[in-house]
N, C-alpha and C positions, 0 to 999 in steps of 0.2 A: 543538564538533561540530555540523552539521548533520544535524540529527533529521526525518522525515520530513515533522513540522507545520513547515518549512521548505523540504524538498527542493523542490518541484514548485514554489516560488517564486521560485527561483534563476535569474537568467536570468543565461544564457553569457556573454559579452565573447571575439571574434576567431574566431567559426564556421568550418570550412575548407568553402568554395563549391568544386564544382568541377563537370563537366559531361562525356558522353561515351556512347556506345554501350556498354547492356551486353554484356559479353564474358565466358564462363565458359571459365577455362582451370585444367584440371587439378595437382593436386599429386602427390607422390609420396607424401606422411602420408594420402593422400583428402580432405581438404581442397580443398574448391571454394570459388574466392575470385574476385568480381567485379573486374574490374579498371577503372582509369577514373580520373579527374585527380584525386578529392577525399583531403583528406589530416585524418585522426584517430584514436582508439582501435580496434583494430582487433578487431573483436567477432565473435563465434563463437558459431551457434547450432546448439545439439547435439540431435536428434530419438531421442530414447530412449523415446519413450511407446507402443511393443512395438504399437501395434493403429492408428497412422496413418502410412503411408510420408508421403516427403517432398511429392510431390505434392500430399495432403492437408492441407498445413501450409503457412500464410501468416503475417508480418512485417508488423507495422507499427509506424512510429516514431515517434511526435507530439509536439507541445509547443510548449515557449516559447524564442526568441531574440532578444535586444536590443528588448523590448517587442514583438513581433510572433509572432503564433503560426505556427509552421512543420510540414515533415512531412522524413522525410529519402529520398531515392529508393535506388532499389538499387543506384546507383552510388556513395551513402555521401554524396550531394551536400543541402545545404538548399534546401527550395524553401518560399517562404511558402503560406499556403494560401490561395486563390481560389476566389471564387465557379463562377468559370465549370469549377471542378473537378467540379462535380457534373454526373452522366451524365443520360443518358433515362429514368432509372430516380430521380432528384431526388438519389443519393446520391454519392461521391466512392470511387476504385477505389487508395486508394493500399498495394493488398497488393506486399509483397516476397516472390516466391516462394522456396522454398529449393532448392538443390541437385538434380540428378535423382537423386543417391546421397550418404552420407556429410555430412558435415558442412562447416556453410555458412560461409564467411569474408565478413563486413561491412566498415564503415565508419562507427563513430559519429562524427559532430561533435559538435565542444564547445555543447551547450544543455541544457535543463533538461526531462525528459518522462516516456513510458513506451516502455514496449517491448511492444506487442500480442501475442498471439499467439491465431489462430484455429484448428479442428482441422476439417478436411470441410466448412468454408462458408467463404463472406466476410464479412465483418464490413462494417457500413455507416454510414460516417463521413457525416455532413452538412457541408457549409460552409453558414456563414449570418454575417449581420449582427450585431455584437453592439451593446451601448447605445452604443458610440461611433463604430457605422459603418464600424467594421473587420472585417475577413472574420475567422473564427472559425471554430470546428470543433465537432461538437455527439459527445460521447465516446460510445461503447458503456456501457450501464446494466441489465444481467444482473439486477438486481432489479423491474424493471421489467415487469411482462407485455406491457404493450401494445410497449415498444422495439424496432426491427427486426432487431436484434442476439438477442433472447431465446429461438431456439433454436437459436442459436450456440455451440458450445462455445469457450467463450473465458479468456483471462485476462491479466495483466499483471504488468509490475516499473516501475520505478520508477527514474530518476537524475537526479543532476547532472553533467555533467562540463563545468568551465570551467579556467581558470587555478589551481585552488587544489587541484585535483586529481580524483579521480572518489567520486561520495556516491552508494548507491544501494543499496536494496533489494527485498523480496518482500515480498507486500502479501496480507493476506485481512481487513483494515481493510473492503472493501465484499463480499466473496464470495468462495470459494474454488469452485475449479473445476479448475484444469490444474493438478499438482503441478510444479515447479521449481523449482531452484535457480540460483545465481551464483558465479562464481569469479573474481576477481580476482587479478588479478599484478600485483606494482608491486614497492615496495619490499619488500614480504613476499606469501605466497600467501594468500590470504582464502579462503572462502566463507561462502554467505548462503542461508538457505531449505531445506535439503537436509533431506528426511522419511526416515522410516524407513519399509522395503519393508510394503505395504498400508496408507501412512496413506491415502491418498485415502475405500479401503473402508469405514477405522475411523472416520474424521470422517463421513461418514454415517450411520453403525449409530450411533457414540457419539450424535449429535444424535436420530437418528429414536427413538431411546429416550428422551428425556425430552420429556415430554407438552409441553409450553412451548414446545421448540424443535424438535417436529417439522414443526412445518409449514414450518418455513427450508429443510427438503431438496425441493427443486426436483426431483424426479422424480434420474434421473441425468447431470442436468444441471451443475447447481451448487448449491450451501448458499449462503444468504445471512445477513448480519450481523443481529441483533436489531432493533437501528435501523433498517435498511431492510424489514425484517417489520414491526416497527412502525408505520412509514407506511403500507405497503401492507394492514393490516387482518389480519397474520398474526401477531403477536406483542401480547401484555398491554403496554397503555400506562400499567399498574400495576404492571408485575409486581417490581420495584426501591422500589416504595413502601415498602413494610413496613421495609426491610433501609436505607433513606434514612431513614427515619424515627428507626430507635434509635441510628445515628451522629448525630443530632440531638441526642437525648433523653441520648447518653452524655456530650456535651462542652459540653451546657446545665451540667454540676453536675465536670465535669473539664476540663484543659487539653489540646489538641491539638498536636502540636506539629511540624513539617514543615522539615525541613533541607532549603535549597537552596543554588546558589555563592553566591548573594547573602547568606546567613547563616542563623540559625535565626528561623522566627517562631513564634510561641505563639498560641493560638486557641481562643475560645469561644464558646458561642450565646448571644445574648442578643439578645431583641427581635427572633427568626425570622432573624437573620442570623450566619452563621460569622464571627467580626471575628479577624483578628490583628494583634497588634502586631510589633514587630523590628527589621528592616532598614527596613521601610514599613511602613507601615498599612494593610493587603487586607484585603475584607470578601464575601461570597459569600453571596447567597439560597440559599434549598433548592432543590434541582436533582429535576425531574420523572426516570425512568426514561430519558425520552429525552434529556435534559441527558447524561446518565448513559454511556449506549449511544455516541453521538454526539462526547462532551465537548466541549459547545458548552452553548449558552444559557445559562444560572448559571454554568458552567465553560467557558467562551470562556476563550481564553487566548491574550492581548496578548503580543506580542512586545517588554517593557517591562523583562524582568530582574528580575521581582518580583511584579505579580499570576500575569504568565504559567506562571510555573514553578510557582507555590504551588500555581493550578489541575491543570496537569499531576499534579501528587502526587496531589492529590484525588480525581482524573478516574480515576488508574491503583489508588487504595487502593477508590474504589467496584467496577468492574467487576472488583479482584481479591477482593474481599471481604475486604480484610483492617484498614479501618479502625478499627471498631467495637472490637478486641480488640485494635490495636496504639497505641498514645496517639505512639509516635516513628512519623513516617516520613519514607522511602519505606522499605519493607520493604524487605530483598533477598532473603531466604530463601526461592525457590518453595515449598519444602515448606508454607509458610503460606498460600499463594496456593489461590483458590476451593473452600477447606474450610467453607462454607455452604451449605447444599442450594439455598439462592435467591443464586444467582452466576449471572456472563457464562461459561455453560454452551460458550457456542460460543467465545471465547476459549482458554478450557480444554483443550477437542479437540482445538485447534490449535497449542497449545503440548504437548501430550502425544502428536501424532505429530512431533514435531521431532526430529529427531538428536541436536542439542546444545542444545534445550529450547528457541531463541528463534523467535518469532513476531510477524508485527503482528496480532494479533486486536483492536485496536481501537486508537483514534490515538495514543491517549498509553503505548503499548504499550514505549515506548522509555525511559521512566520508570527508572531502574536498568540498564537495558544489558540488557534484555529481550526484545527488538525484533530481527528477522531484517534486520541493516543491516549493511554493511560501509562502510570510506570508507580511501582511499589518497592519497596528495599526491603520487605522482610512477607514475603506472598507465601498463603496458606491453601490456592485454591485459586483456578482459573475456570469460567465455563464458557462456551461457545455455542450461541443460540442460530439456527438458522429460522429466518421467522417468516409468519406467513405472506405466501404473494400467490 
């Protein structure tokens, strides 16, 4: 399965190029669907969010194809992205408008990216130069203050769709902001992301109540993720110390033990380093708060079949809080999950306005089938609901 610390890596093979005048011609379902030469999944973006008509609501669809980062027009066509995209204003204008009524019929191609969505502004993509002199795109960064994008209501999903079929999720891995969901049809009907009526509210109040992670609510704007509070001087670059420390202190004098496909490995501290033996032999320094938040630096995770996944468990038993008092994992049981008063509090919020409880509240959210992802091998039809708040 392709997990999200994959998705956005995936680059497509056999894009459908196509080119032509947009033309909006009516349905009888209400359905407005662009017409025009490009041929792909044919994507559906549904405006249900009760306090912005369609006018106020822009599209955008970025990413990666055959090593080349691209964007897709409203004609469903690939265009790479160029420099000379950027306007008189230094930024690049590639919004998809929707519909003047009812619900908008697209055209994905087969690539690897997100699916924007801005509410009453535009959104301000940079083209620039990257280390190897290729045009590039510089993303929207809502945790950001100074970023031009930052009092944009915004947000995103996430896919792949190539040959092996379509991989794709909802994301509050960097910020929650616009509530939506995904529906997939293929060879079964799916959905991904779908909150229960006032989570948007409650992931607000729930954060702005706890002293720690009050400062991650951005006015009403968006919440952002611990890690990115972090960096920006709003979040304790401590505050996971203590609770890192006695899963330390617990597996220095016991065994640890972590089932992946690759087998079981077994793990203890010695000499400041987590060592297991197994399948392989992986070994893991002590991870700051932001290794933590992040699951990167001590808990990087190689796409190897064995330190990687080890980490993943790690990564998902830290910010669940549930390693300290479980010696197996990966846990499955929510009911265990962030029952420490010092846990990834914003994780938590966001998997407790869930429908069917899964969320990416942090990357390795996917750890157990946790994770708001769905994926199909033979998809006839994607749609994109932004729902009310």
């Amino acid at each position: 399965m392709i997990s999200r610390r994959k998705l956005l890596g995936g680059l497509a093979a056999g894009a459908a190029l196509g080119s032509g005048a947009t033309v909006l011609s009516g349905r009888a379902d209400g359905l407005t669907v662009r017409a025009g030469k490009a041929a792909g999944l044919p994507l559906t973006i549904a405006n249900r969010t009760g306090q912005f008509d369609n006018g106020s609501v822009r599209i955008y669809i970025v990413g990666n194809e055959g090593g080349r980062q691209v964007r897709v027009t409203p004609e469903g066509a690939l265009a790479p992205i160029a420099l000379s995209d950027n306007g008189p204003d230094g930024f690049t204008d590639y919004a998809i408008p929707l519909a003047g009524s009812g619900d908008t019929g697209l055209t994905l191609p087969k690539m690897s990216g997100r699916i924007y969505v801005s509410l009453g502004g535009r959104l301000k993509f940079k083209a620039v130069t990257d280390g190897n002199g290729n045009a590039a795109l510089q993303y929207p960064a809502g945790w950001v203050s100074g970023d031009p994008n930052y009092e944009v209501l915004h947000d995103c999903a996430e896919f792949t769709y190539n040959d092996a079929g379509m991989f794709c999720n909802t994301t509050m891995v960097d910020m929650f902001s616009v509530p939506m969901n995904i529906r997939l049809t293929g060879a079964e009907e799916q959905t991904a992301g779908e909150l229960r009526a006032g989570a948007r509210a409650k992931v607000f109040a729930d954060l702005a109540g706890v002293e720690a992670f009050a400062p991650l609510v951005l006015g009403d704007r968006r919440v952002i993720a611990p890690g990115h509070g972090l960096d920006a001087g709003l979040f304790g670059k401590d505050y996971l110390a203590g609770a890192i420390d006695e899963v330390w202190s617990r597996y220095a004098a016991a065994d640890l033990r972590i089932t992946t496909n690759a087998g079981t490995f077994t793990g203890r501290v010695a000499g400041g380093r987590l060592s297991f033996t197994g399948p392989a032999s992986v070994s893991f320094d002590k991870p700051s708060t932001r290794d933590v938040l992040f699951c990167d630096g001590a808990l990087a995770a190689p796409n190897d079949g064995t330190t990687g996944p080890v980490a993943a468990v790690l990564g998902a038993g830290f910010n669940r809080s549930t390693l300290r008092a479980h010696p197996a994992q990966p846990t499955t049981d929510p009911a265990t999950f962030y029952q420490q008063e010092v846990t990834n509090h914003y994780a938590e919020a966001m998997h407790a306005v869930s429908a069917d409880g899964k969320a990416y509240g942090f990357a390795f959210d996917d750890v157990a089938g946790f994770a708001s992802y769905i994926q199909d091998g033979a998809p006839s039809a994607m749609t994109l609901t932004l729902s009310a708040f």
